[in-house]
N, C-alpha and C positions, 0 to 999 in steps of 0.2 A: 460808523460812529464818528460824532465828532463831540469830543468834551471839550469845552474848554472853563477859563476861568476868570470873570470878569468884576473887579471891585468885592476879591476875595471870595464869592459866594461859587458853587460848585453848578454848575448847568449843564445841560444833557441834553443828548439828541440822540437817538436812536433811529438809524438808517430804514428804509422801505425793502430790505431786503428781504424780515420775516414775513412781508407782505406779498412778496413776487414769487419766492423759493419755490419749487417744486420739489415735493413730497416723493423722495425716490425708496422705494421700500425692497432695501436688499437685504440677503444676509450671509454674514458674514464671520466665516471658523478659522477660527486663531489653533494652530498645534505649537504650543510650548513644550519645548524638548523639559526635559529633566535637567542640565543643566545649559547654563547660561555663559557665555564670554561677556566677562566686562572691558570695556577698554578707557582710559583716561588720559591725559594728558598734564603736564609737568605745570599746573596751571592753578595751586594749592588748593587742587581740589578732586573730589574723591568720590569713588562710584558703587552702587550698591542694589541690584535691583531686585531681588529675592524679594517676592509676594509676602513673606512672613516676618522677612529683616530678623531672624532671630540671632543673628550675629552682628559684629559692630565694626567697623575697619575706620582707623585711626592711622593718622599720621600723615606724612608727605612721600609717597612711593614714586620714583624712578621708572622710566619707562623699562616696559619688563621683566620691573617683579613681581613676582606671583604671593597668592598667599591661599592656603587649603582651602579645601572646602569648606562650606558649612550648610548643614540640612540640606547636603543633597546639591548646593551648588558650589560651583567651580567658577572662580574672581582670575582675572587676570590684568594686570596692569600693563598698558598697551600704548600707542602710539595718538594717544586723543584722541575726541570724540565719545560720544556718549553709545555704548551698544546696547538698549535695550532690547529684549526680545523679541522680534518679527515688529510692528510700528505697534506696538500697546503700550506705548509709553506709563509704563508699572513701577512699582506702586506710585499711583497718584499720590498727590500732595498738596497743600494750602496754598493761596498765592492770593495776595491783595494788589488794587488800584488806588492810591494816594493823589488825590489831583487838588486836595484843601496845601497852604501851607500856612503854619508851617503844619507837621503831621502829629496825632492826638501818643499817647505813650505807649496806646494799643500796638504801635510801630514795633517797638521793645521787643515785641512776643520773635518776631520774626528775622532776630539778631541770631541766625543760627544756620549752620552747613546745609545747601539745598532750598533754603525758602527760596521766593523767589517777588519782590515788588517793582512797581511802575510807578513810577515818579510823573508826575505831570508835569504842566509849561512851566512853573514856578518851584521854589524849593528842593528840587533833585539834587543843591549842596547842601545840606542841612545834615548835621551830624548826624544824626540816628541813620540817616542812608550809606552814613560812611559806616556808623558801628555795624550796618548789615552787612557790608561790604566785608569788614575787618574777620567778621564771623564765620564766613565762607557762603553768605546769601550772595545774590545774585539782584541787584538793580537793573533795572533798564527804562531810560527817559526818552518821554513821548516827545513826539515829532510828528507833524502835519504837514504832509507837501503837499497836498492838493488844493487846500482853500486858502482862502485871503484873508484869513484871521490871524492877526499877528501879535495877540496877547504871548508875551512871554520873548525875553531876549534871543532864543538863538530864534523864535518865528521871525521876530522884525528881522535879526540880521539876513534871515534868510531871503527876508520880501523885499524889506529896505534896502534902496540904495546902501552898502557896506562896505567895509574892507574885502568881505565876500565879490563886489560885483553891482551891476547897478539894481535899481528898481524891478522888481519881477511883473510882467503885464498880466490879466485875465487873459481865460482862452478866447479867440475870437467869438464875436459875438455877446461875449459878457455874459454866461447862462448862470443864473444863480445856483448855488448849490443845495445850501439849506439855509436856515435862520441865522449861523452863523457865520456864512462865508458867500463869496464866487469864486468860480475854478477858473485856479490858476494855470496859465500857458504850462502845462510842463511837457507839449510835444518835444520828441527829439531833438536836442539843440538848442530849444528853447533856452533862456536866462535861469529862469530856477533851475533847469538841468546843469548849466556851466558851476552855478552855486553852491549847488548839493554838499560836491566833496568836502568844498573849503568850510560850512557850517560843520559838518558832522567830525572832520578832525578837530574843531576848533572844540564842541560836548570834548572828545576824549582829552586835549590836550587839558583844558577846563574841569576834567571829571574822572578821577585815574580812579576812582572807586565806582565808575559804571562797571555793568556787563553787558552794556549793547544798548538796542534801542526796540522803543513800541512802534513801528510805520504804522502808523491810522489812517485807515480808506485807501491803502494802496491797492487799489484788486484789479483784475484785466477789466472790466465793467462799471457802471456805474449806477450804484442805488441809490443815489439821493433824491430825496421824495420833489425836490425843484426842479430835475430834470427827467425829461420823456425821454428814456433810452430809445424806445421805439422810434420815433420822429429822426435819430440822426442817422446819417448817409453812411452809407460801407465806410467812408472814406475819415470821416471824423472818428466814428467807432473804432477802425482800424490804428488811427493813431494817439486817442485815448490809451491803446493797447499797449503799444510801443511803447509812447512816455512812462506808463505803470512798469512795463519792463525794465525801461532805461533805470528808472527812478531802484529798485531791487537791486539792479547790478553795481549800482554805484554803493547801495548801501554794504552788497555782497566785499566788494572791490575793499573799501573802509574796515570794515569787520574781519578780513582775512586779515589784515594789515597788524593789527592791533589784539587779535584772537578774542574778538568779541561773538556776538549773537544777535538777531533780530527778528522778530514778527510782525507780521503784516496780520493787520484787522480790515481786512477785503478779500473780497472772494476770489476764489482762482478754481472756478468749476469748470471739468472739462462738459466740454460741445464746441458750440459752434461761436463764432466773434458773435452773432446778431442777436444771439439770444443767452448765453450764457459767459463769452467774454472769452473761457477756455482757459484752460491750464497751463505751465511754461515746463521745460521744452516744448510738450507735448502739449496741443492745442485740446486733443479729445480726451487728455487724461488730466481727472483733477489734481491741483497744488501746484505748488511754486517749489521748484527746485534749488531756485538760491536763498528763501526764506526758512532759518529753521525750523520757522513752524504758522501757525495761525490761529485765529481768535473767532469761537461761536460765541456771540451776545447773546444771550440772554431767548434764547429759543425755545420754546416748551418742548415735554416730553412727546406730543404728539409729532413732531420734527426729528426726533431723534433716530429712525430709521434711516435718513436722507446725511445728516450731520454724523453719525457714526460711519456709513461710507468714507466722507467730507475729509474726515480728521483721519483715518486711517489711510487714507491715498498713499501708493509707495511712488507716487513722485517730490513728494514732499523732501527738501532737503538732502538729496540728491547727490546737490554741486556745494553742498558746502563740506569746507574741510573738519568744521569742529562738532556737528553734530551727524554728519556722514549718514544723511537718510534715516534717520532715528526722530521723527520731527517731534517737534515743542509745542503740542496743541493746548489751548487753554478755553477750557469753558465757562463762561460769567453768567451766574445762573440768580434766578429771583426768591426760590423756597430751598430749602433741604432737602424736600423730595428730586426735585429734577437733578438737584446738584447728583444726591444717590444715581439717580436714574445714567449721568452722563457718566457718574464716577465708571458704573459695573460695567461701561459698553466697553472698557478697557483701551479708549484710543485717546485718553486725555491725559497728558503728562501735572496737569496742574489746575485745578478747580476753587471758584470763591460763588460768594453766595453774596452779592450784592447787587443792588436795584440803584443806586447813584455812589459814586468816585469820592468823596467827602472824607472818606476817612478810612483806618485799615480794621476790617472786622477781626475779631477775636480768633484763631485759629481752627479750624473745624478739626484738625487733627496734628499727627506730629511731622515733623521734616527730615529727612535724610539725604547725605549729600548723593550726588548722581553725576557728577563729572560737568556741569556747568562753569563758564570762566566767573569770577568775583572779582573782578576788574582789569582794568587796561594795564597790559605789559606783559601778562600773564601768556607768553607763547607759547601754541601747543603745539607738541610736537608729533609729527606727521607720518 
């Protein structure tokens, strides 16, 4: 995916990736013990994972204290990180894409502990992102390293010559991406690599009511419908690979710093580099170990064999210290049905039901908090 925003109007692109995918039909038995370990961090914000939420836990808790059971589960106040049960990121929750600014009042609904919104290139300071913030929601503003569309100030500072660093080059060769961009050099070393950091402190210093960031199209592979994956050499492939790693760990590197969060909207399937890019650590097992989580667009139900694998991978978030392999999946769905459909596979921590970023849909249900950061400063402790 690459959204961006141009002379206010919302434009969309949807990657060639539901077009390549390979339809992998497994299945897959979740055993949920009877009770549950929650764990959180001093981070004013509060965890609660019980299927039926028929209890309510209020306040600001200390690492290790406890508080009773209820219906059968057992909460513990722990050292950070989010513990959901085995990776079924439960109970799911609402979560909207904001890429209009400034944003419509539908915003409002989602001023409350556990929502969770993405801000796009423009407006991510705009008070209602902070009232989410204040509420115990969780923002996180989008970010594009790969292409050369520089709508949006921290894009230019990233591209542009800046305080950041100089000018960022295309990859050799100049291969176009999509409609909206060419890919940008971010092999290892490369200028956009040296830049990274000094942009992404620059959001937090700028944005003490984020909770992290959206990485868009960062995946070990590449599906943009302007480039022939097939056509490129081990050797180009190979370091597409690297700079999408490089490009994670720098965000990993930022995010620990600040006890933030961040998802990649690209794939990270395990196989092989030439045909599916591969997963990190592990190349044969799918996900990204330093990303807390990841983004299926807009897939139909008939993909959702292949995508409930996808999302459930326990290599997911792994190496991160705030969501400690509990990953943050999020599915962007086009009907109600599919959204049900992605809901019940129990591997998606947060699901929306919208077909273009323009504005934030009405809430399909309620929010509860889960131990997510609500902005910068917020240290969890470990």
């Amino acid at each position: 995916m690459a959204s961006l925003l141009n002379n206010g109007r919302n434009r969309r692109y949807m990657g060639g990736f539901q077009n390549g995918i390979r339809s992998v039909p497994l299945v897959l038995a979740f055993a949920i013990a009877g009770y549950f370990i929650v764990g959180i961090g001093k981070a004013d914000t509060l965890a609660s994972v019980t299927e039926a939420e028929t209890g309510v836990l209020a306040g600001n808790y200390e690492p290790g204290d406890t508080v009773g059971a209820s219906a059968g589960v057992a909460v513990r106040f722990g050292g950070g990180g989010i513990n959901w049960p085995a990776t079924t990121n439960r109970p799911p929750q609402p979560m909207a894409f904001i890429y209009d600014d400034p944003p419509t009042n539908t915003l409002d609904a989602y001023a409350q502990p556990g929502a969770l919104v993405v801000a796009g290139r423009t407006g991510y300071d705009n008070q209602k992102y902070k009232n989410i913030s204040a509420a115990g929601g969780s923002v996180l503003i989008y970010l594009d390293v790969l292409i050369d569309a520089k709508y949006g100030d921290y894009h230019a500072m990233l591209l542009d010559a800046s305080q950041c660093g100089p000018a960022v080059p295309r990859w050799p060769g100049e291969p176009k991406a999509n409609e909206w961009g060419y890919l940008n050099d971010f092999r290892p070393g490369s200028v956009v690599q040296q830049k990274l950091q000094c942009v992404l402190e620059k959001m937090v210093a700028d944005n003490p009511h984020m909770a992290g960031w959206f990485a868009d199209d960062v995946g070990s592979r590449s599906w943009y419908p302007d480039i022939n994956w097939d056509s490129w050499s081990p050797a180009d492939k190979q370091a597409y690979r690297d700079g999408a790693v490089e490009i994670v760990k720098t965000f990993r590197k930022v995010a620990d710093e600040h006890g933030l969060i961040f998802v990649v909207n690209g794939t990270w399937s395990g196989g092989t580099l030439e045909a599916d890019g591969g997963g990190y650590p592990d190349m044969s097992q799918t996900g990204n170990a330093l990303a807390d989580g990841g983004v299926v667009e807009h897939h139909p139900v008939s993909e959702l064999p292949y995508f409930k694998n996808y999302a459930c991978a326990p290599q997911w978030a792994t190496q991160s210290p705030i969501t400690k392999g509990k990953s943050l999946m999020v599915a962007i769905n086009n009907t109600a049905a599919e959204m049900q459909a992605y809901r019940d596979s129990g591997c998606y921590a947060y699901l929306t039901i919208q077909s273009e970023y323009g504005q934030a849909p009405t809430p399909w249900g309620e929010f509860h908090p889960n131990g997510l950061p609500n902005k910068t400063g917020a240290k969890v402790v470990f």
